[in-house]
C-alpha positions as a printed Julia matrix, in Angstrom:
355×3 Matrix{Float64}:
  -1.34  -82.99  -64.66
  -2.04  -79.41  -64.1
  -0.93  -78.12  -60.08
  -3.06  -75.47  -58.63
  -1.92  -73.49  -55.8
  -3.99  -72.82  -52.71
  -4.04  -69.41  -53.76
  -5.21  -69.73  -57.01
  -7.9   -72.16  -56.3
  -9.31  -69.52  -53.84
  -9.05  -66.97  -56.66
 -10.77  -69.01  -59.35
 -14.04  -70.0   -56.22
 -14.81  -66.56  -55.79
 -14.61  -65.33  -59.46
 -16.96  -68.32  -60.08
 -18.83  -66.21  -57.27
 -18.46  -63.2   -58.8
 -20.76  -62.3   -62.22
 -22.54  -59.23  -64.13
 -25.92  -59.6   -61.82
 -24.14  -57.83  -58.84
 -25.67  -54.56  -58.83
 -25.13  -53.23  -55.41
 -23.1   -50.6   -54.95
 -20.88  -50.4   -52.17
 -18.17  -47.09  -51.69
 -15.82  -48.09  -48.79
 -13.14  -46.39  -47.46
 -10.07  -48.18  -45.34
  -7.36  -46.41  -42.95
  -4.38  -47.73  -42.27
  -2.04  -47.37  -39.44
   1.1   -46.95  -41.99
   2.05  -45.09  -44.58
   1.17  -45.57  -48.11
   4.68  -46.42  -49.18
   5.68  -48.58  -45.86
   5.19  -51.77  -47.3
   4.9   -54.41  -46.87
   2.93  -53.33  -43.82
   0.92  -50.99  -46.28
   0.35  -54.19  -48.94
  -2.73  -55.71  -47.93
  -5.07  -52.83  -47.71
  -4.63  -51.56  -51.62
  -4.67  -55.68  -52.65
  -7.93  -56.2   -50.49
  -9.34  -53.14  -52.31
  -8.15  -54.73  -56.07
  -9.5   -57.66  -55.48
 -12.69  -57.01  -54.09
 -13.31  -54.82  -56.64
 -12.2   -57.56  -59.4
 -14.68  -60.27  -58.29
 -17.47  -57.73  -57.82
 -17.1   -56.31  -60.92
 -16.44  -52.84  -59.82
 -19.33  -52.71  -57.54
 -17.82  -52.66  -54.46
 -14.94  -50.29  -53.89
 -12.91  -49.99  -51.0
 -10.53  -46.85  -51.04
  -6.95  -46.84  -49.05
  -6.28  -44.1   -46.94
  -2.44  -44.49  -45.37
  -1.45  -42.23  -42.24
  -0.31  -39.51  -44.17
  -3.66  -38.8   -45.14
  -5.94  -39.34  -41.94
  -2.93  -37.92  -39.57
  -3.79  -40.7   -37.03
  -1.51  -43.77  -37.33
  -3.28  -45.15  -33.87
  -6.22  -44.2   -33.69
  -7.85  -46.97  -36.38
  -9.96  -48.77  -33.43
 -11.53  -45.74  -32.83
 -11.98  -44.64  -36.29
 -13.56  -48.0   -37.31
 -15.9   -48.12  -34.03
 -16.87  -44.25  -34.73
 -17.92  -44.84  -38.34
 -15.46  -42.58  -39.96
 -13.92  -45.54  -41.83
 -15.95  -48.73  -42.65
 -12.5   -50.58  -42.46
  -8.88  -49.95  -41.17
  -5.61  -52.34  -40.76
  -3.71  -52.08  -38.05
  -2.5   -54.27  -35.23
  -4.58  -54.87  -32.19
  -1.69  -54.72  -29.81
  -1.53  -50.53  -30.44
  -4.96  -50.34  -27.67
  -3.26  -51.91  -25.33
  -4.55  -49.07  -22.99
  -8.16  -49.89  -23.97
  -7.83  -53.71  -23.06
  -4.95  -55.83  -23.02
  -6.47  -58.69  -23.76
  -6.08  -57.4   -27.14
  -2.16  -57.95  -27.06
  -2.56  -61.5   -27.87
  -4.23  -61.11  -31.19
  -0.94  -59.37  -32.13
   2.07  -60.89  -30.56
   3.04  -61.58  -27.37
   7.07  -61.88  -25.67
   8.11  -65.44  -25.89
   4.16  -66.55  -27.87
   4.03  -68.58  -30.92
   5.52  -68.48  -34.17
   3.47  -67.49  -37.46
   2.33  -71.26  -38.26
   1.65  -71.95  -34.62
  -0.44  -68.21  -34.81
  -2.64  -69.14  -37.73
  -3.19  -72.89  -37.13
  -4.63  -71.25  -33.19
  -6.81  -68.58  -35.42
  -8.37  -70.99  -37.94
  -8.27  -74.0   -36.36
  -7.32  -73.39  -32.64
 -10.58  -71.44  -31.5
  -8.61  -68.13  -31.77
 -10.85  -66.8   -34.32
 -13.71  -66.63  -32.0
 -12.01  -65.31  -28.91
 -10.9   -62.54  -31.41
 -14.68  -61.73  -32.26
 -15.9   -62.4   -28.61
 -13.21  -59.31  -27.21
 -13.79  -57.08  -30.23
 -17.77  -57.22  -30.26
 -17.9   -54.8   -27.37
 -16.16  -51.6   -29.88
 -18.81  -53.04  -32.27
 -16.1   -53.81  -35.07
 -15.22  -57.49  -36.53
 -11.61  -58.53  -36.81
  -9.65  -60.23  -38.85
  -6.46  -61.54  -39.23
  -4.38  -59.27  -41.87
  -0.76  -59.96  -42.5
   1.96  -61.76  -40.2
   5.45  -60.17  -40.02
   6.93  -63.52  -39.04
   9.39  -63.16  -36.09
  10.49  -59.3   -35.72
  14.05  -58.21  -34.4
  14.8   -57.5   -31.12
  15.56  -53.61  -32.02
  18.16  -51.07  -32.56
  20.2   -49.78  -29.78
  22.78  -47.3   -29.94
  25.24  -49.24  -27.5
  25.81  -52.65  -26.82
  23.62  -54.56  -24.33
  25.99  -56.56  -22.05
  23.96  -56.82  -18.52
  21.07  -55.66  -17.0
  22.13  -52.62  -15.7
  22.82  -51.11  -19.76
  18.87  -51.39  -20.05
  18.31  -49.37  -17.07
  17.21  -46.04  -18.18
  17.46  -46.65  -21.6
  14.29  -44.92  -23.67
  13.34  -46.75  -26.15
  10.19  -47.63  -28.48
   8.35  -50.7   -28.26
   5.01  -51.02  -28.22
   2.67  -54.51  -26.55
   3.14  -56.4   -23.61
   6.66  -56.33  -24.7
   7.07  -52.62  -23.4
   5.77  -53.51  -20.45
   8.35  -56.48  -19.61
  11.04  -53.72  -20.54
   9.56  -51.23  -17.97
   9.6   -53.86  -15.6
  13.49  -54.03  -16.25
  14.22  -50.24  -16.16
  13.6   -48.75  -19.55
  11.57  -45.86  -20.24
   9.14  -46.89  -22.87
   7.46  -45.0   -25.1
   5.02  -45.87  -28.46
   5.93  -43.71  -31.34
   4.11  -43.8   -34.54
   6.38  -45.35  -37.83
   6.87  -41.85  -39.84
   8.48  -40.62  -36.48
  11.09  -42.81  -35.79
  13.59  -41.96  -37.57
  13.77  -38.48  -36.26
  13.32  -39.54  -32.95
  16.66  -41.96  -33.22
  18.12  -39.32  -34.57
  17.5   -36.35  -32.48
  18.46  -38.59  -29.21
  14.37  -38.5   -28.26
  14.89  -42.27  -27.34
  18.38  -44.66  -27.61
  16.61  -47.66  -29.05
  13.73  -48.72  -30.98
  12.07  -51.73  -32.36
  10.32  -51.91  -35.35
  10.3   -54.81  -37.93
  12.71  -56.64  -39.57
  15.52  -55.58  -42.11
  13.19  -56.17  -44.82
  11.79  -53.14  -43.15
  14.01  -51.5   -41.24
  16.97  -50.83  -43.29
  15.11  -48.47  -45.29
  14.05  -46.7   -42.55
  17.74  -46.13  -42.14
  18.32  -47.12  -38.34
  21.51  -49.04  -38.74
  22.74  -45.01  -39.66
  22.33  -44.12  -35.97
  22.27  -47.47  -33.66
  24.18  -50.09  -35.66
  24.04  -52.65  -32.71
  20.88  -54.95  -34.21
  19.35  -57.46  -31.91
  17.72  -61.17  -32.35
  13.79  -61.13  -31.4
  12.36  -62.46  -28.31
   9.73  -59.98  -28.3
   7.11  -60.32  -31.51
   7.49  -63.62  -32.26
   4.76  -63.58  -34.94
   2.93  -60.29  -35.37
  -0.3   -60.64  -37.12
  -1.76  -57.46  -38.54
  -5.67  -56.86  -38.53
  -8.37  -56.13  -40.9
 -10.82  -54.42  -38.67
 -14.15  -53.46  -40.2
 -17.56  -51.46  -38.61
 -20.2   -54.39  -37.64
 -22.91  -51.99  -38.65
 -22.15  -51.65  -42.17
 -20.77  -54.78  -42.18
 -24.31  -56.58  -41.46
 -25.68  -53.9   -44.4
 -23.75  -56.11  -47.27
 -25.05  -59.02  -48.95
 -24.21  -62.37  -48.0
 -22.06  -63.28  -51.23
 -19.91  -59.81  -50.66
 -18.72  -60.47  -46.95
 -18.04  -63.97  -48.6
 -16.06  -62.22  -50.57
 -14.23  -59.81  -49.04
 -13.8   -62.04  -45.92
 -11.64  -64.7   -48.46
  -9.4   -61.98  -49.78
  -9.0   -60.78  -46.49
  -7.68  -64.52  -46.14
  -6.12  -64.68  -49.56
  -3.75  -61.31  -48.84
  -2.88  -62.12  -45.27
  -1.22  -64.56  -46.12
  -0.03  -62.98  -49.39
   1.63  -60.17  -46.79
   3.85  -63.33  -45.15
   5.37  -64.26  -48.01
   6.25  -60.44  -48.84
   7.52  -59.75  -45.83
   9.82  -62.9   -45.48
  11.28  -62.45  -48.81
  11.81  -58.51  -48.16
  13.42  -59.84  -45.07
  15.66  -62.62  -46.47
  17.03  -60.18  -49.22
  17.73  -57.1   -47.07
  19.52  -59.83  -44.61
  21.64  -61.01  -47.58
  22.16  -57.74  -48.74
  23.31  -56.39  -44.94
  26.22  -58.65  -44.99
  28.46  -56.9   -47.74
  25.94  -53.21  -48.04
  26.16  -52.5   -44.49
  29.49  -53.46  -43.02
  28.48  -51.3   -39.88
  26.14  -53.16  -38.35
  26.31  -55.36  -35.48
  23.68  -58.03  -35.43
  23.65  -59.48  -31.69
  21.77  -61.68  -29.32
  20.84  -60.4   -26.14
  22.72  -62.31  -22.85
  21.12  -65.27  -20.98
  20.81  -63.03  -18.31
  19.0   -60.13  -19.91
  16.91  -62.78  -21.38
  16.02  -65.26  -18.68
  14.88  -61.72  -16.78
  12.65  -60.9   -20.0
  11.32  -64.24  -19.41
  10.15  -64.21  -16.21
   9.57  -60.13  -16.44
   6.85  -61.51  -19.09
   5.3   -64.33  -17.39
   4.75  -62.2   -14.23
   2.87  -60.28  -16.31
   0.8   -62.64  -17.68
   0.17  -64.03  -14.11
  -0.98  -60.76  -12.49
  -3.04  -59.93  -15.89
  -4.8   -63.68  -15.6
  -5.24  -62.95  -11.94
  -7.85  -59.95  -12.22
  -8.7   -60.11  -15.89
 -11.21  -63.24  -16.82
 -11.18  -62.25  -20.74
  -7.5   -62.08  -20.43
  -6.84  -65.06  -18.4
  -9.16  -67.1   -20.88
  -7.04  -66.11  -24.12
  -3.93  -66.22  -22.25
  -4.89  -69.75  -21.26
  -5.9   -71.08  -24.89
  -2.82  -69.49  -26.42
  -0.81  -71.37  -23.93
  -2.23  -74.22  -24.19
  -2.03  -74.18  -27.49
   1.37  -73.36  -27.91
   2.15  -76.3   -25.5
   0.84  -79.1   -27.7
   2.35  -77.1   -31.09
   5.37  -76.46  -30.43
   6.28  -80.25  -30.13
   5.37  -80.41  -33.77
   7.34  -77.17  -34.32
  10.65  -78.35  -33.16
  10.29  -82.05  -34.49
   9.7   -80.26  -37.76
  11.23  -77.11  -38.77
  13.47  -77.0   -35.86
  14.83  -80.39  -36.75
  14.8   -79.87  -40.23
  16.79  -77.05  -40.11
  19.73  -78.4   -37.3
  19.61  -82.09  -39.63
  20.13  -80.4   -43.38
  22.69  -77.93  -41.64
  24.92  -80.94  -40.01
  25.35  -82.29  -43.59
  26.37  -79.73  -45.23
């Protein structure tokens, strides 16, 4: 018997969908927050565009525009909303400053993993809180790519108590700069192509950014080689965000179709990411002898903890759209993480005592 994937089933619907009587021609363009050649942050735009274009026969074209071209890595929301771009891909956490709220459609400290994220999205009513807090900009949202859990960042010294974070400036962006403000660092948001440089030139002592998949290209370990465990991003989900406008103007069977590859390379952008991720961290082992991969203390942590749940509180307390995602997420996180542990947490600690 012949096994289909998931994947390919979805593939094989929509070019049933697809056929030579489209004649509508549609000219999109997309901006992304990232560079062309960041992937695999930059992977789901340009395979969005491919296969759109595939199953409409050519007739509707989406072009990718990375940062390098549009010069402004975060300012996609307002892009999108303005009408420059019919599309961009970013993540929602980035306008913090417009809303919070939209933090949680990103990542939040101590939130779910990537399977608790989607299951909440698709299944979990998440989906439709997303739409309800992004109808005021007038753009739709989607989910566009999940990093999986991120690393806790690069720092150029160790992190032994409290008092080392006190001062420190460093980049992280999300409710997770805020918890580290609370703690004594100076926080800043600095766009990816500037990192480096920043590191470098002593601009900031630490950063967070991905995962090594990512990150040892970028060439951090160079500068601060002491690399710590996440707490932070447990699951960052990218988004697809597209104008409502000219999203209403398409035909019924091409938001069909560009709303399943949306699906289809979302998910596609886990599985790159993970196995970009799982090679680099094999390959850091015996490439890059320098680096220090560390957890942060039970001290610095338990204080992230409750530096993030006070910040939750006092958000919930005076913000009803943020209190009522904040509440779903939680509750949903409650009754999925049960099935988390007894499943891949279990799994994991029973395959690894026989060995």
């Amino acid at each position: 018997m012949k096994r289909f994937t998931p994947f390919l089933i979805l593939m094989t619907a929509c070019m049933l969908i697809a056929s030579p009587a489209f004649a509508k021609k549609v000219r999109w363009k997309v901006a992304m927050t990232w560079s062309s050649t960041l992937t695999p942050l930059a992977s789901p735009a340009p395979k969005l565009a491919k296969l759109v274009s595939d199953m409409t026969n050519g007739n509707f074209e989406i072009r990718v525009e990375g940062s390098e071209k549009h010069k402004a890595p975060l300012g996609i929301l307002d892009m999108v909303k303005g009408g420059q771009y019919e599309m961009g891909h970013s993540a929602s956490y980035y306008w913090k400053g417009k809303d919070v709220t939209m933090v949680f459609f990103t990542s939040v400290p101590f939130g779910m993993t990537a399977a608790e994220q989607y299951a909440w999205f698709y299944y979990g009513g998440g989906m439709e809180l997303m739409k309800k807090n992004y109808d005021k900009f007038g753009v739709l949202s989607f989910p566009g790519g999940n990093t999986g859990v991120q690393m806790g960042g690069w720092f150029r010294k160790e992190i032994k108590t409290l008092d080392d974070l006190k001062g420190l400036k460093m980049r992280i962006p999300g409710l997770a700069g805020e918890v580290f403000a609370k703690l004594g660092v100076n926080v800043t948001n600095i766009p990816s192509g500037e990192l480096y440089t920043s590191l470098d030139r002593g601009t900031i002592d630490a950063l967070e950014w991905v995962g090594p998949g990512m990150d040892i290209k970028m060439g951090f370990h160079k500068i601060a080689p002491y690399y710590y465990a996440g707490w932070h991003e447990p699951a960052s989900e990218m988004q697809f965000l597209i104008n409502k406008k000219e999203y209403d103007k398409l035909p019924d069977d091409y938001k069909a179709i560009l709303e399943t590859a949306m699906k289809a390379v979302s998910a596609d952008m886990y599985s790159e990411n993970f196995d970009a991720s799982a090679t680099a961290w094999a390959q850091m082992k015996t490439e890059f002898p320098n680096i220090k991969v560390m957890t942060f203390p039970p001290e610095v942590l338990k204080a992230m903890k409750a530096a993030s749940v006070e910040a939750y509180e006092a958000y919930a307390a005076d913000n009803p759209a943020f209190k009522e995602v904040y509440e779903s997420q939680k509750a949903y996180m409650a009754m999925a993480r049960e099935w988390t542990k007894m499943s891949d947490y279990y799994y994991i600690q029973t395959s690894e005592m026989v060995e």
